[in-house]
C-alpha positions as CSV (number, residue, x, y, z in Angstrom):
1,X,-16.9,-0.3,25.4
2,X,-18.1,-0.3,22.0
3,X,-18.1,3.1,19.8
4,X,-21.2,5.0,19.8
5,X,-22.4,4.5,16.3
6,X,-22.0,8.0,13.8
7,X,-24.3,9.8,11.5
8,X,-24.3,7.5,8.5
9,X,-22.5,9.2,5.4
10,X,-18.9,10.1,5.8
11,X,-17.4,10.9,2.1
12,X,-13.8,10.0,1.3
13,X,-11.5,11.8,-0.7
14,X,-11.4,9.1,-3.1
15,X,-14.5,9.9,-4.0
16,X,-13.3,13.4,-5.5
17,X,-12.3,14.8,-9.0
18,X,-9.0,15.9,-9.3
19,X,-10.2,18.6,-11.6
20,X,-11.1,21.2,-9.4
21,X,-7.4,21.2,-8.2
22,X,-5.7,22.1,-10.8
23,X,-7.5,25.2,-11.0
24,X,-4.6,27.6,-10.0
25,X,-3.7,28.9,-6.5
26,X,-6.6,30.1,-4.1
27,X,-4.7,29.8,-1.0
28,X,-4.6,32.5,1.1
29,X,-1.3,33.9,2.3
30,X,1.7,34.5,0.3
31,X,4.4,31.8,-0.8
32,X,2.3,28.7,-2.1
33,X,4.5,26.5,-4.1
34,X,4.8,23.6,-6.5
35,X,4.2,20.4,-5.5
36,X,7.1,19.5,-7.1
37,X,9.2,22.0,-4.5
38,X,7.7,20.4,-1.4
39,X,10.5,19.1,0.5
40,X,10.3,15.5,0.7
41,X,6.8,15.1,-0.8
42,X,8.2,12.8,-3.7
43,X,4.5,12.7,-5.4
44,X,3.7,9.4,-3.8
45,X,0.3,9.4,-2.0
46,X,-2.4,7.3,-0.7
47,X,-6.2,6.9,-1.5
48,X,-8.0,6.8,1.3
49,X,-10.6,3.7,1.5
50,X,-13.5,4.3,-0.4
51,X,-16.6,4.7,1.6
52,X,-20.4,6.3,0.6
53,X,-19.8,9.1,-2.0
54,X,-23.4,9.8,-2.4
55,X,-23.5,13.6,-3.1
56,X,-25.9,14.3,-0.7
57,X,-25.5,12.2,2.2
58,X,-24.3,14.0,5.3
59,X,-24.1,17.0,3.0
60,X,-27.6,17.8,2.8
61,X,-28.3,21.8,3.6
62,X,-29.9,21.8,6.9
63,X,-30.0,25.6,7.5
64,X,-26.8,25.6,9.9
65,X,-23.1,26.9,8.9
66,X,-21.3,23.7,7.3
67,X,-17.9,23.3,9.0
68,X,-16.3,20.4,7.0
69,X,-13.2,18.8,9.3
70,X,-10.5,16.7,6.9
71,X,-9.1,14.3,8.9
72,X,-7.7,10.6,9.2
73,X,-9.9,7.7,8.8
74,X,-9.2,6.8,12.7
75,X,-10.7,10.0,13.9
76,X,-14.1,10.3,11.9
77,X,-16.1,8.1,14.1
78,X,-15.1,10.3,17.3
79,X,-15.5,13.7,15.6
80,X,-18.9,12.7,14.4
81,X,-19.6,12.1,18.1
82,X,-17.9,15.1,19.0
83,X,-20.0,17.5,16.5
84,X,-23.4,15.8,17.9
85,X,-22.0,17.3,21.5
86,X,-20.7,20.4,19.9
87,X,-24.6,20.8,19.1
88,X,-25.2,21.0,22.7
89,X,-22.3,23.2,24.0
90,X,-22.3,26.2,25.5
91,X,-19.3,27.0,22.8
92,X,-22.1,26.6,19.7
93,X,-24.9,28.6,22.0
94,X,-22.5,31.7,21.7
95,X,-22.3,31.5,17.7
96,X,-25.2,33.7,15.9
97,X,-26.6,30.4,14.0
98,X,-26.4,27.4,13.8
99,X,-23.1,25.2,12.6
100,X,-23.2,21.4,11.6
101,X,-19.6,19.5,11.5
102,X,-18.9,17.2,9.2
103,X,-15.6,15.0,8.9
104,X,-14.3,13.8,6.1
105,X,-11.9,10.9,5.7
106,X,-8.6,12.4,3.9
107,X,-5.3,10.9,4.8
108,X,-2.6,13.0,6.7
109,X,-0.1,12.9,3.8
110,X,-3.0,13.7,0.8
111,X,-4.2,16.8,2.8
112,X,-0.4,18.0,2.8
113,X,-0.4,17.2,-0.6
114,X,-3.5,19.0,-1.6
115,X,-2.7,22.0,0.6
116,X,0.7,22.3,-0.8
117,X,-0.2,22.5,-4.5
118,X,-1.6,25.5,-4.5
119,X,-5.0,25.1,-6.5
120,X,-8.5,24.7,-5.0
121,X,-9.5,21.3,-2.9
122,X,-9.9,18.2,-5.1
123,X,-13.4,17.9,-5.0
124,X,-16.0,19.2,-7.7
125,X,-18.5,19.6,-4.6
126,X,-17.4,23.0,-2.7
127,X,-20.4,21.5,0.1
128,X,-16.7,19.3,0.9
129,X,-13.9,21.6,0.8
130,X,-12.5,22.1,4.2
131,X,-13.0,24.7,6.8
132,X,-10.5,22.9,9.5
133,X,-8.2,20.2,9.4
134,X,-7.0,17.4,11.9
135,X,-4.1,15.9,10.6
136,X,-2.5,12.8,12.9
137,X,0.3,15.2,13.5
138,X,1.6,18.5,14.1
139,X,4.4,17.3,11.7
140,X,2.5,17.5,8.7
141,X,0.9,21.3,9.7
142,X,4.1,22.4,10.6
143,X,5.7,20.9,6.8
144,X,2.5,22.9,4.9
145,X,3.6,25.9,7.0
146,X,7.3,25.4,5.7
147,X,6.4,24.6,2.0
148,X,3.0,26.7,1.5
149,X,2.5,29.5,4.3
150,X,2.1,29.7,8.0
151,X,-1.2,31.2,7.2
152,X,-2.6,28.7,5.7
153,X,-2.4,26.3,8.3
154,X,-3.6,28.8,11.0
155,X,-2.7,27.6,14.6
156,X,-3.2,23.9,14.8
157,X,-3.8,22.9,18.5
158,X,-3.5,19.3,19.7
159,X,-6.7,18.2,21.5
160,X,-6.1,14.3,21.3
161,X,-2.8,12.2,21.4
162,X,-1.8,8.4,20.5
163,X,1.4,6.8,21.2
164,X,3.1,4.8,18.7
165,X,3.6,1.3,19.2
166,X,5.0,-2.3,17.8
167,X,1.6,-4.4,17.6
168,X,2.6,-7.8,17.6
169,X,0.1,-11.1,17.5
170,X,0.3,-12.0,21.4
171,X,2.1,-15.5,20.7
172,X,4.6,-14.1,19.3
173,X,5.0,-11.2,22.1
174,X,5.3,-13.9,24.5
175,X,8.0,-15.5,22.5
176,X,9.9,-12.1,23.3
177,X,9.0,-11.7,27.4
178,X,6.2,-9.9,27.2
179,X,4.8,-8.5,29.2
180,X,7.3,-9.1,31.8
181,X,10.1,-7.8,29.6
182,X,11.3,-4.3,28.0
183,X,11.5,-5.1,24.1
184,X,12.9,-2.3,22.5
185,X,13.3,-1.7,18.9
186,X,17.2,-2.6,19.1
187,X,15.7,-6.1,19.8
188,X,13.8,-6.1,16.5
189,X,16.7,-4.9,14.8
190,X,18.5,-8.2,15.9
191,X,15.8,-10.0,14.8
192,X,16.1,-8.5,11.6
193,X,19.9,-9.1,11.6
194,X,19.8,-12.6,12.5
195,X,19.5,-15.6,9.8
196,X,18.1,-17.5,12.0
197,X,14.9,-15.1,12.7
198,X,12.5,-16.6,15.5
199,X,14.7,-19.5,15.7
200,X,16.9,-17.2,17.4
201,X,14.3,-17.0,19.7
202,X,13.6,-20.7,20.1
203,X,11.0,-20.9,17.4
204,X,11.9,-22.3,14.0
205,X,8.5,-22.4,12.8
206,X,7.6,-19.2,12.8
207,X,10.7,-18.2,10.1
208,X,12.3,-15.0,9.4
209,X,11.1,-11.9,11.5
210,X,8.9,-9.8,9.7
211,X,7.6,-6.2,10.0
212,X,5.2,-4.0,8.7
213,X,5.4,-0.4,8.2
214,X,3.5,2.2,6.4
215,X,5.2,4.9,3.6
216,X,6.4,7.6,5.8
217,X,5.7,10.4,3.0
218,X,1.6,9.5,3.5
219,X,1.5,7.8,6.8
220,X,2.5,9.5,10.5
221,X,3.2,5.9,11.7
222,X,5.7,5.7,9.0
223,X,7.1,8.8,9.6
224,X,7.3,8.2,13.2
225,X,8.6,4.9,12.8
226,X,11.9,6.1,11.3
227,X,12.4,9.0,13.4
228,X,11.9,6.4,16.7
229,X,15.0,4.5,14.8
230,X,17.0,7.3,14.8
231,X,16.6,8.3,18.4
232,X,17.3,4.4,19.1
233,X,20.6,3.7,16.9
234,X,21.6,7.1,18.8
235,X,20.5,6.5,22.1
236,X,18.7,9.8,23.0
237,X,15.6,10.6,24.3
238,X,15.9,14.3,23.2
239,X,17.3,16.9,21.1
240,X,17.5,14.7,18.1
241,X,20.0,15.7,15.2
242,X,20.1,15.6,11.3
243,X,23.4,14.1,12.4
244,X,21.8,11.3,14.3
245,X,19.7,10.7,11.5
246,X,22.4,9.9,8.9
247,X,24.5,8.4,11.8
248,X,21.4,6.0,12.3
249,X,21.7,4.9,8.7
250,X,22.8,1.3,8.8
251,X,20.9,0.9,12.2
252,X,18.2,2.2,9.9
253,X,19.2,-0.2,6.7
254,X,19.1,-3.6,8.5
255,X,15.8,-3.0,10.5
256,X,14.2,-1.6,7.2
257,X,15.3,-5.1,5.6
258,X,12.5,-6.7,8.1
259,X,9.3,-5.2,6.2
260,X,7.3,-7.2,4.1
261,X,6.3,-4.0,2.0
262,X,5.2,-0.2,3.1
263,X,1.6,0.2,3.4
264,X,-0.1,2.8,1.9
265,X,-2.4,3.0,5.1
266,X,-2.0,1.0,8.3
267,X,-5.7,0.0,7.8
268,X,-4.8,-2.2,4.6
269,X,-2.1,-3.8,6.2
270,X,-4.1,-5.0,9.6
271,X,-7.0,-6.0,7.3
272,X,-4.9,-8.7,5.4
273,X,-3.7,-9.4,9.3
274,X,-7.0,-9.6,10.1
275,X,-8.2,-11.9,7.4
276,X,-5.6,-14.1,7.7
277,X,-6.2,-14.3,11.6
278,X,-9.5,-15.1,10.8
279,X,-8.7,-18.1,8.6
280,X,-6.8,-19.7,10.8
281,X,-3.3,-19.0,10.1
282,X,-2.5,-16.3,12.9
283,X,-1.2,-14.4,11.0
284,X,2.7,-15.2,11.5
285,X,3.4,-16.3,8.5
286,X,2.4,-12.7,7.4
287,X,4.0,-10.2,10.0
288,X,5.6,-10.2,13.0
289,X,4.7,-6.9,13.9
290,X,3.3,-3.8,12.8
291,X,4.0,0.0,13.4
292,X,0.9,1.6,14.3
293,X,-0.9,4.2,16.9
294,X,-2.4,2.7,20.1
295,X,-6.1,3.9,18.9
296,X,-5.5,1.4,15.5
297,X,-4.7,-1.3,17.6
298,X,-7.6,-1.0,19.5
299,X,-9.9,-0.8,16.7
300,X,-8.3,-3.7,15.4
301,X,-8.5,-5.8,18.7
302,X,-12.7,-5.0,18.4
303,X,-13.1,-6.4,15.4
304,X,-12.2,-3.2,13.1
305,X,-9.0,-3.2,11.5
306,X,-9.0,-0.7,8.7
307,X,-10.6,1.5,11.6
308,X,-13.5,2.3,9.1
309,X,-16.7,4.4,9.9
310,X,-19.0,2.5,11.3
311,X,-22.6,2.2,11.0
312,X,-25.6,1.9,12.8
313,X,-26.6,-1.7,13.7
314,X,-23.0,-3.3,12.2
315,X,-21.8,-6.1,14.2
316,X,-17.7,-6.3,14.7
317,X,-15.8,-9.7,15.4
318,X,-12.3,-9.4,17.5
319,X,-10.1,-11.0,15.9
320,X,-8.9,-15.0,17.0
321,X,-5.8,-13.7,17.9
322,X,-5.4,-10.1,19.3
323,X,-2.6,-7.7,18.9
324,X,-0.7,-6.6,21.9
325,X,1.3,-3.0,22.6
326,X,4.8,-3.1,22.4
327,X,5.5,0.1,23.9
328,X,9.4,0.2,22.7
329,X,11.8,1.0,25.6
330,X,13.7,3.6,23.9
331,X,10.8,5.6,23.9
332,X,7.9,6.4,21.9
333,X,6.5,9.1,19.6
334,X,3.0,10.4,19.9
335,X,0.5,11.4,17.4
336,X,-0.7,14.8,19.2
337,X,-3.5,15.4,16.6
338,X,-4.1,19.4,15.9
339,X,-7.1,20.9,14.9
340,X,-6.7,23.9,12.8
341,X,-9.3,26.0,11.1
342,X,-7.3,26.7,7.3
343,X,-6.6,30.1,5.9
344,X,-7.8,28.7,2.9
345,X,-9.7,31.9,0.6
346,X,-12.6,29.4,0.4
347,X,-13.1,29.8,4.2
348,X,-15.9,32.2,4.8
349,X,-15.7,34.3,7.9
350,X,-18.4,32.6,9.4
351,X,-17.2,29.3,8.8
352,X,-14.4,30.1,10.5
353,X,-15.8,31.6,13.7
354,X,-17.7,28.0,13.7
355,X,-14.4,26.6,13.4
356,X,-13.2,28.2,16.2
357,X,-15.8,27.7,18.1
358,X,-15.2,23.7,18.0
359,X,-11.8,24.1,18.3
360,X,-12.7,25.6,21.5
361,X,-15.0,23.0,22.2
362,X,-12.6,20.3,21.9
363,X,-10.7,21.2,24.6
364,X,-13.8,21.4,27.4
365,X,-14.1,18.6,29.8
366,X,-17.2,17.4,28.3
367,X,-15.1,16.9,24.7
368,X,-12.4,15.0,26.6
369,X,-14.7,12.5,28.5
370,X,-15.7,11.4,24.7
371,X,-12.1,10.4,23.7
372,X,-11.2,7.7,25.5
373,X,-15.0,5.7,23.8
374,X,-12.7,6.1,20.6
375,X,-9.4,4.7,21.7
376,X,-7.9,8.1,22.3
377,X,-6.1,9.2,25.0
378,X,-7.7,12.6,26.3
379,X,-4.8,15.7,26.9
380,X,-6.1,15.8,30.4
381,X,-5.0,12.7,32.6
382,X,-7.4,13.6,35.2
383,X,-9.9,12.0,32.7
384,X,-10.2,8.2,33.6
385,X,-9.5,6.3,30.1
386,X,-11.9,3.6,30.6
387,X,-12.3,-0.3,29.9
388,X,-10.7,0.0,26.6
389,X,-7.3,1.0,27.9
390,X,-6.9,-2.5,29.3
391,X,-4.5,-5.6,29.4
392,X,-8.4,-7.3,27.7
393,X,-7.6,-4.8,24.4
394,X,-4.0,-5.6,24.7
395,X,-2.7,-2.3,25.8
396,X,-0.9,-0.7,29.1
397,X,-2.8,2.6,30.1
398,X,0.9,3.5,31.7
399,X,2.9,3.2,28.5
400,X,4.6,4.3,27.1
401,X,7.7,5.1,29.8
402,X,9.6,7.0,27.8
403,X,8.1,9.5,25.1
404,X,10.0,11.2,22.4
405,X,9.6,14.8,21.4
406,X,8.9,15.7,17.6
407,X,12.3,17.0,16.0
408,X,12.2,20.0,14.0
409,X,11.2,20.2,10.4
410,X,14.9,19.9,9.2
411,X,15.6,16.6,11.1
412,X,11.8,15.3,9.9
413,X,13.1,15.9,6.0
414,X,16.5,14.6,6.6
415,X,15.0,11.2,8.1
416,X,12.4,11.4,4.9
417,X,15.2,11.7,2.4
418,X,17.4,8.9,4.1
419,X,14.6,6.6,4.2
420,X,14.3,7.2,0.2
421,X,17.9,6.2,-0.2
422,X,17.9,3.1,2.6
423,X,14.2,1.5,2.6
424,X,14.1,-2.0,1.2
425,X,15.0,-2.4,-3.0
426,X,11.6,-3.6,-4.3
427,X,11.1,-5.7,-7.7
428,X,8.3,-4.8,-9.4
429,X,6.1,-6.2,-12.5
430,X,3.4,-4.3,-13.8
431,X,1.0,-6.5,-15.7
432,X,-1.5,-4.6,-18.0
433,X,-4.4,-5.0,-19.3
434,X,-4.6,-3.4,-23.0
435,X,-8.3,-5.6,-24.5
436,X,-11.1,-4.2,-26.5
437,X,-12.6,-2.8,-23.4
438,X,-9.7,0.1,-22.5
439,X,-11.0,2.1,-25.4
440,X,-14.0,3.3,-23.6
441,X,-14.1,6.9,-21.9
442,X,-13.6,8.0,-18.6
443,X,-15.7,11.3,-18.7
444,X,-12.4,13.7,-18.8
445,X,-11.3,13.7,-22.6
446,X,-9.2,10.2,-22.0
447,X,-10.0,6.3,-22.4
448,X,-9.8,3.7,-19.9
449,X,-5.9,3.1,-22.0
450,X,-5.0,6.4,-21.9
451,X,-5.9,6.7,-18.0
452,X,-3.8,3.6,-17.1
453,X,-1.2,4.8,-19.1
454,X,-0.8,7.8,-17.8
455,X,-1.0,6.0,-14.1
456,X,1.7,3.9,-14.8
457,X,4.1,6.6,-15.8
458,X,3.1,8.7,-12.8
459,X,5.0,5.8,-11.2
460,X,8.4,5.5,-12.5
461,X,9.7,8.6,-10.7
462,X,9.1,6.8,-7.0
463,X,11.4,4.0,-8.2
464,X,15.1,4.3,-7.3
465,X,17.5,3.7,-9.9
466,X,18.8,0.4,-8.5
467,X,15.0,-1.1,-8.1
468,X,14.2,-3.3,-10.5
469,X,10.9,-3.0,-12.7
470,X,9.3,-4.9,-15.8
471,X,6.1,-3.9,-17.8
472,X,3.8,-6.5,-19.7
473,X,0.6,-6.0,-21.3
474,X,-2.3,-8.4,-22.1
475,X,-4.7,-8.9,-24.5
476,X,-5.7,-12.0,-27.3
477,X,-3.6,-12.3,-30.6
478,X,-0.1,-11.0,-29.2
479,X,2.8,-13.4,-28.2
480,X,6.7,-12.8,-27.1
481,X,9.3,-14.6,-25.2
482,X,7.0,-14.2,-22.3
483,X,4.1,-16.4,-23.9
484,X,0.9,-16.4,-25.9
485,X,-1.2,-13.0,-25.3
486,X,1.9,-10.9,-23.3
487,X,3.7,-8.4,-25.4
488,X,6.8,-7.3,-22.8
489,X,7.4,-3.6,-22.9
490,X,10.0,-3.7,-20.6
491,X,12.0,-6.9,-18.6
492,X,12.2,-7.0,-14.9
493,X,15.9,-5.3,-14.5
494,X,17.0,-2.3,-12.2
495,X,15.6,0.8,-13.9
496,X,18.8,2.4,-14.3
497,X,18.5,5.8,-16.6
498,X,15.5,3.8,-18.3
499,X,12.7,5.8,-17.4
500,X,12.2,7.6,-20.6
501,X,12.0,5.1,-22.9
502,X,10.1,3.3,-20.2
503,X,7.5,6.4,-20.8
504,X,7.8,6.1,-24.7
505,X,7.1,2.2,-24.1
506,X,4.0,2.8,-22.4
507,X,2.9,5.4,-24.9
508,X,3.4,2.4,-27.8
509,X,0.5,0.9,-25.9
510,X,-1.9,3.5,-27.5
511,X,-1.3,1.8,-30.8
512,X,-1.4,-1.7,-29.8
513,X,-4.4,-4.2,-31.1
514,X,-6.8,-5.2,-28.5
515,X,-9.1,-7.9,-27.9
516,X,-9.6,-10.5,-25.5
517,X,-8.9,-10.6,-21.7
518,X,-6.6,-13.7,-20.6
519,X,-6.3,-12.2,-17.1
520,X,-5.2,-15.2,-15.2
521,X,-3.1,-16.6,-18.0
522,X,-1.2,-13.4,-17.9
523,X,-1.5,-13.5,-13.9
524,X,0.0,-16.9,-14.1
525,X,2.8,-16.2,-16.0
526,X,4.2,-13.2,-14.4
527,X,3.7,-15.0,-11.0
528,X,5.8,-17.9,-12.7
529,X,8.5,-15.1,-14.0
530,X,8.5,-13.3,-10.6
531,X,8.9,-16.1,-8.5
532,X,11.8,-17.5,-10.3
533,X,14.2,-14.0,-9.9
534,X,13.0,-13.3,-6.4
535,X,15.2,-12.4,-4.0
536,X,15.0,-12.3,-0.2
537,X,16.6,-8.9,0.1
538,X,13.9,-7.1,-2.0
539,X,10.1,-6.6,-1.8
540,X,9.0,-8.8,-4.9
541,X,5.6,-8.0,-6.5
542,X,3.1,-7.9,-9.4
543,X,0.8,-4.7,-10.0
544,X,-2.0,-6.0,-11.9
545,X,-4.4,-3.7,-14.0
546,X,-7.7,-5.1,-15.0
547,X,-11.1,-3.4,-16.2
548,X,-12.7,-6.4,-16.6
549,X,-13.1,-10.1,-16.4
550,X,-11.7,-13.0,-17.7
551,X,-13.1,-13.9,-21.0
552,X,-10.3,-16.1,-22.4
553,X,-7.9,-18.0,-20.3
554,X,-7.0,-21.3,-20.5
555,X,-6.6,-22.0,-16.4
556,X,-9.2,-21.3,-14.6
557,X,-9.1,-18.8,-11.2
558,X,-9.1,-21.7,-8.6
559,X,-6.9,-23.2,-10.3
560,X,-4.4,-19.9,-10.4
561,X,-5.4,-19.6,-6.4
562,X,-3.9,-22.8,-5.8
563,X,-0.8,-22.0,-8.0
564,X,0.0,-18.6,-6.4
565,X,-1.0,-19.6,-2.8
566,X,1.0,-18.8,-0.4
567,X,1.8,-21.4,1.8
568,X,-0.6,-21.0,4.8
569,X,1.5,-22.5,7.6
570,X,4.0,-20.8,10.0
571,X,6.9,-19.2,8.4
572,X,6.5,-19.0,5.0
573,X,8.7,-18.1,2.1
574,X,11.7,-15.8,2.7
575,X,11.4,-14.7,-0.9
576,X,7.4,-14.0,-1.3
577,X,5.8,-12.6,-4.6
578,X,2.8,-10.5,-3.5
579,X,0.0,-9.4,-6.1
580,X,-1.5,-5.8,-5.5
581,X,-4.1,-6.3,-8.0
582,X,-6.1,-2.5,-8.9
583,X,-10.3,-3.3,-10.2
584,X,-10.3,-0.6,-13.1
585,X,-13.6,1.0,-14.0
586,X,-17.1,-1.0,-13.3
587,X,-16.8,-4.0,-15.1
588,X,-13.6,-5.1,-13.2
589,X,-13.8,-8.4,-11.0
590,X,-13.0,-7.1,-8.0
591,X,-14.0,-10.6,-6.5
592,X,-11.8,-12.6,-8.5
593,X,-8.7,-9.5,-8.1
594,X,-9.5,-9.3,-4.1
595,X,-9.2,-13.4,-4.3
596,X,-6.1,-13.4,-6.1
597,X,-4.6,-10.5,-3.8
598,X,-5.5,-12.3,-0.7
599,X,-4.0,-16.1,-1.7
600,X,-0.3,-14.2,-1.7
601,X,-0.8,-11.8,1.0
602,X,-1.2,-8.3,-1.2
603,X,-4.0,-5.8,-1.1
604,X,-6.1,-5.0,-4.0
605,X,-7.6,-1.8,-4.8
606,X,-10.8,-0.3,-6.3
607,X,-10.3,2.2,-9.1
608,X,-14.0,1.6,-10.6
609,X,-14.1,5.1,-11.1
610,X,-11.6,5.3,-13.6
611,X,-10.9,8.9,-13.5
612,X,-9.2,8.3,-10.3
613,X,-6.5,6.0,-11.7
614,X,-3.3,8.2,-11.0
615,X,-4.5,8.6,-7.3
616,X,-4.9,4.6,-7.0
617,X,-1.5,4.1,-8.5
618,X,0.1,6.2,-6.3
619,X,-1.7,4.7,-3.3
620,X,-0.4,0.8,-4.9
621,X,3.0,2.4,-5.5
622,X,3.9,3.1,-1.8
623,X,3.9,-0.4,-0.9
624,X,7.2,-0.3,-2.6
């Protein structure tokens, strides 16, 4: 059954200024602290995907209260379904006027963020600061509570839930005994472990297991992901320890060395899977399996991977190859989706009773009935779940068999911080473009230059000591060891106690001549340096910033395609080099970036508002 279509305008928060935010605190209750204090929040965060940001949109006054819900991109198609029967409830009849809801798309782990920095919402446009929120999980409520105030959350109550599965391309779950078998996640740990990879399994082709997963400081399937290890390297189903998590450490280690890179969003990782499905490949040379919820997977297995909004009249196309539920034996955790109306001070009293009202709403039988259209399962299991819970859509309506209660905040930060210290060593070069072009304004006091800058050094404190990272930049007129047009700020060696004078390096760039744009010379060459140190035990990629197109390079971009292409059978390289290409301000490319992203398996991602720079930096950095 195909979702009902929504109202037309959803806004992201990628489409906000971060002025507003830095403001100073508004939040209501006492005890609001630093982002820098939150425990575990290590200033990493995704960008949501950029949809409509048209100021009016869905945001046009039409006399009723405006009850904005932030919530994850997987859930705004069903609330916008939800607030159209909200409209016809007996919960709205019993307000004094009128109330319109209107979700927003805002990532579990930026709405922590936001909430936890105690300044107003990130959005110049009160019309979209939040009366209620509906994170994936109770986890992330429950961590604002700890680092902000308990008031400020409110009381979150679940209305929806998800398990967490292992999608894996059905070929390949076959390979494994599906469906006739239990795979746990102790088998894709042996996977992992084993040189051999699928040929341990009888298939040679397919190469070395791989896995994707998504940053757990932004993502709930990340975060559940690595709790889920720790309850199987200690083989409970319950009452799950700090001490369990550091005794699941090496369990945890060699399953972690099994992902390809962490997504910033599990939509960006199943649209490359998607693509490269689509193209003919399968997709196995690109993952093995992915850690997602249930209601992705379904979206994906329709035809809509990045589980966008979508519109009246659009047409989605399965894809060849769908994914199938691995519902791991050891038990699964779910994604219990609260709804909380926020103790925020912009909250006006009647806003809030309208809140409260839908909250209330949500929990009716005529709310629940809607759920299961979306690929959410409803809290009451006398509701039926319909055709898309089916073997068709590649999931069991009776898994999982075992399900996994949250832990407590304590163990949730412990498992955080370990995963800091144990998640695959990444080897990054970032690649930056410094031509004439940087010196224009961005509309906040800074140039395009200063804005990258500043991006790029927003970075360094995510890396780990022992990862390795480089910085080049690029323009006409400027050579080095590195080749005509690069100037090499900084080789690609473990960062060490560098980052300072990594900072003072990219400050240098302020000075620097600028002209031309040799963008796939430069691309060229740092695929050519990157590809000769890569190592099979490390996530090995390029960052490339670009505001503009290639004026001055002596290879053209098909040719760089066919130089950087990753080989497009089954199995692939055990050492890949992916390029995670960011479009910077207007006159970017983003064709040529999103062509040269997609040849080596990488994402790319639009910064053409060039204020927003630092957010999209962040959202590139968690790959790593």
């Amino acid at each position: 059954m195909a979702p009902r279509p929504p109202r037309t305008s959803v806004l992201s928060v990628t489409s906000m200024s971060t002025a507003g935010w830095r403001h100073g605190a508004r939040l209501a209750g006492a005890g609001v602290v630093a982002l820098g204090t939150v425990l575990a929040l290590t200033g990493c965060f995704g960008a949501s995907t950029d949809v409509d940001s048209d100021a009016d949109g869905d945001f046009a006054d039409d006399g009723c209260t405006s009850v904005v819900v932030a919530t994850s991109s997987e859930k705004v198609n069903m609330l916008d379904a939800l607030a159209d029967a909200f409209k016809e409830s007996p919960q709205h009849e019993g307000l004094a006027e009128c109330a319109t809801v209107r979700p927003i798309n805002v990532s579990s782990g930026d709405a922590t963020r936001f909430l936890t920095a105690g300044g107003d919402w990130p959005d110049d446009d009160a019309r979209r600061w939040p009366t209620m929120w509906s994170p994936a999980s109770t986890v992330w409520t429950e961590r604002v509570a700890a680092a902000a105030s308990a008031s400020l959350v409110g009381e979150p109550e679940s209305f929806t839930h998800t398990p967490v599965v292992f999608g894996v391309p059905e070929t390949m779950a076959k390979a494994l005994g599906y469906p006739g078998s239990e795979i746990g996640i102790t088998d894709f740990e042996a996977l992992c472990q084993d040189p051999a990879g699928w040929a341990s399994v009888g298939k040679p082709l397919w190469g070395s297991f791989k896995i994707s997963k998504t940053n757990p400081n932004t993502s709930t399937t990340g975060l559940s992901a690595i709790l889920m290890q720790s309850y199987e390297a200690s083989g409970k189903t319950v009452d799950l320890t700090a001490a369990d998590v550091a005794a699941a450490a090496e369990f945890s280690r060699v399953f972690e060395e099994c992902v390809i890179h962490y997504g910033d969003t599990t939509g960006k990782v199943l649209n490359t899977l998607y693509d490269e499905t689509q193209n003919g490949s399968g997709g196995s040379g690109y993952v093995s399996a992915v850690a997602l919820e249930e209601t992705s997977l379904l979206n994906y297995n329709q035809g809509n991977p990045d589980s966008h909004t979508v519109q009246p009249g659009e047409t989605l196309t399965p894809p060849k190859e769908k994914l199938v539920a691995v519902y791991p034996s050891g038990g699964s955790m779910w994604s219990d989706n609260p709804i909380t109306v926020l103790g925020a001070d912009w909250v006006t009293e009647v806003q809030a009773t309208a809140g409260a009202a839908f909250a209330e709403f949500l929990q009716t039988d005529a709310a629940q009935q809607i759920l299961p259209e979306y690929g959410f399962r409803p809290l009451d299991e006398s509701v039926a779940l319909g055709d898309l819970f089916t073997a068709e859509y590649g999931v069991d309506p009776a898994g999982p068999a075992v399900t996994l209660p949250k832990p407590s905040v304590d163990v949730v930060s412990a498992a955080i911080d370990q995963w800091t210290q144990i998640r695959k060593p990444s080897s990054v070069l970032e690649v930056i473009d410094i031509s004439g072009s940087m010196d224009e304004a961005i509309g906040d006091g800074r140039s395009k230059l200063d804005g990258a800058i500043e991006g790029a050094q927003s970075t360094l404190g995510h890396f780990r000591s022992s990862d390795e990272v480089g910085v080049w930049a690029f323009t006409t007129g400027v050579s080095s060891a590195a080749g005509q047009n690069i100037v090499v700020l900084r080789d690609v060696s473990p960062l060490a106690s560098d980052r300072e004078s990594v900072d003072s390096s990219l400050d240098d760039l302020r000075f620097a001549d600028r002209q031309g744009t040799p963008l796939y010379d430069a691309i060229a060459a740092a695929y050519e340096e990157m590809t000769a140190r890569a190592e099979p035990g490390r996530i090995n990629a390029i960052v490339v910033l670009s505001d503009g197109q290639d004026t001055d390079s002596t290879i053209s971009l098909d040719s760089l395609i066919a130089k950087i292409g990753k080989e497009s059978s089954e199995g692939g390289d055990d050492a890949p080099v992916r390029i995670f290409p960011i479009a910077y301000g207007e006159g970017a490319d983003t064709g040529a970036l999103q062509r040269i992203a997609e040849a080596t398996g990488g994402q790319w991602f639009d910064a053409s508002d060039a204020a927003k720079i630092d957010l999209v930096f962040a959202s590139v950095i968690n790959n790593f």
